[in-house]
C-alpha positions in Angstrom: -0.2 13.1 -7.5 -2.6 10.7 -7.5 -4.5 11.9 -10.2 -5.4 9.7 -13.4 -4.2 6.7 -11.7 -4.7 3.6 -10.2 -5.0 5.3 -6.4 -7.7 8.0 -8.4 -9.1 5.1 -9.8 -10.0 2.8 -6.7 -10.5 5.8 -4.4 -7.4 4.9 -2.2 -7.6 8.0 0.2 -4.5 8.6 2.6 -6.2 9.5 6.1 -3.0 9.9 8.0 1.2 10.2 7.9 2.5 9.4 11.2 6.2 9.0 12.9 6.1 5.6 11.9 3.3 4.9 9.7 0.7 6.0 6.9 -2.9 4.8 6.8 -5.2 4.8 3.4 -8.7 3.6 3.1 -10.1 1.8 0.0 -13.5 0.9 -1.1 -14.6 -2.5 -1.1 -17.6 -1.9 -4.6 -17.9 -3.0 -7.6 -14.5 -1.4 -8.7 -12.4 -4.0 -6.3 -14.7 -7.3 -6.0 -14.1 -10.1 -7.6 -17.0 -11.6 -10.6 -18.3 -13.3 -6.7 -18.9 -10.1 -4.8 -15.9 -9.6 -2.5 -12.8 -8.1 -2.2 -9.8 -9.0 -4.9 -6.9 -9.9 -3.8 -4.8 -7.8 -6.3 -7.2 -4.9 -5.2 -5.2 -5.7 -1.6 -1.9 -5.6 -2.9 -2.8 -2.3 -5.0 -3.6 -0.8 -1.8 -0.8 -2.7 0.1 2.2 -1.5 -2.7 0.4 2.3 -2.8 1.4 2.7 1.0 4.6 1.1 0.8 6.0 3.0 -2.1 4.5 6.1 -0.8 6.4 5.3 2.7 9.6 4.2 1.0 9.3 7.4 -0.4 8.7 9.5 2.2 12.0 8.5 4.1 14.5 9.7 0.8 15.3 12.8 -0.2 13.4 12.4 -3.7 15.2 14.9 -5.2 18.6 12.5 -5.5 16.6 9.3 -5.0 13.7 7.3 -5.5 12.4 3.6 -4.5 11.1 1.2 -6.8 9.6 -2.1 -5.7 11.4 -5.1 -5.9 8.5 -8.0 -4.2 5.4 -7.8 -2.9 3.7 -10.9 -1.1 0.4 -10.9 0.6 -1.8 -13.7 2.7 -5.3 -13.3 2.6 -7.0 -14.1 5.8 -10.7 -12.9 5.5 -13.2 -11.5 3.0 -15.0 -8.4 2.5 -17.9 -7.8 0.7 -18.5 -4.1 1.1 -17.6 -1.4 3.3 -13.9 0.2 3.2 -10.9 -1.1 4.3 -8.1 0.1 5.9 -4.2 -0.1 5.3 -1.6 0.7 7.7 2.2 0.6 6.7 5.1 0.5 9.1 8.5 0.0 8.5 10.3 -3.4 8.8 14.2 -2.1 7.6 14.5 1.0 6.0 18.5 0.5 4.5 20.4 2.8 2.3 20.0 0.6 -0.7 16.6 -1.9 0.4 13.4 -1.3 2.5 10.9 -3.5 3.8 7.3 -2.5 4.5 4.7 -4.6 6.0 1.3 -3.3 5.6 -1.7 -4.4 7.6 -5.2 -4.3 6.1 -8.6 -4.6 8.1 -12.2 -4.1 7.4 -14.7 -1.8 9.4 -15.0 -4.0 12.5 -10.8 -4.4 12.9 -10.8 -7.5 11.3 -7.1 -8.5 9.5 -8.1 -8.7 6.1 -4.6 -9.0 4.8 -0.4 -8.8 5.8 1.7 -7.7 3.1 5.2 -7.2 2.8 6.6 -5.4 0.3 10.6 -5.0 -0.7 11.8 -2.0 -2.6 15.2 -0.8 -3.9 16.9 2.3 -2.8 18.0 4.1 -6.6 20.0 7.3 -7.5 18.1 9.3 -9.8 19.9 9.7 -12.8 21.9 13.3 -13.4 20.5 15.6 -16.3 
């Protein structure tokens, strides 16, 4: 699923799908730094908006619905200049037509790097 895309691309690997979260890793190289040798902020919300769509996801039944985001916000509270870090989603409201996923990112020692919170909207998939 993740193939020849922006997850492929940044080497956003899920480590693990719990009861009430998902966890990814991301890189922190020359693929997510900004031009002064840390971590991007947009490469943060790429990882934050992966997890949250893949959660939103992952609470529908796909083949009659599908979530699509509707907002995304993030503060940025420390930098990173290499390593991985790591993004944990939970579920703030998980409605029949919105959700709302916060995800928390932190670097190799724990640190927050970054709180998201991203709002997506519950849709019908059209009928063929």
């Amino acid at each position: 699923m993740s193939a020849n895309t922006m997850v492929e691309h940044l080497d956003i690997r899920f480590t693990d799908v719990g009861p009430a979260s998902i966890t990814a890793t991301m890189p922190v190289d020359a693929r997510t730094h900004t031009p002064f040798g840390h971590l991007h902020g947009g490469a943060s919300v790429v990882l934050a908006e992966t997890l949250g769509s893949v959660a939103a996801n992952h609470c529908l039944d796909t083949r009659s619905y599908y979530a699509a985001g509707l907002e995304i916000n993030a503060n940025h509270v420390r930098t990173v200049a290499t390593g991985r870090v790591t993004g944990v989603v939970t579920p703030v409201h998980v409605g029949r037509s919105t959700q709302v996923w916060e995800t928390r990112i932190s670097d190799e020692q724990d640190r927050l790097v970054c709180v998201s919170r991203l709002t997506v909207a519950v849709l019908r998939r059209p009928r063929e």
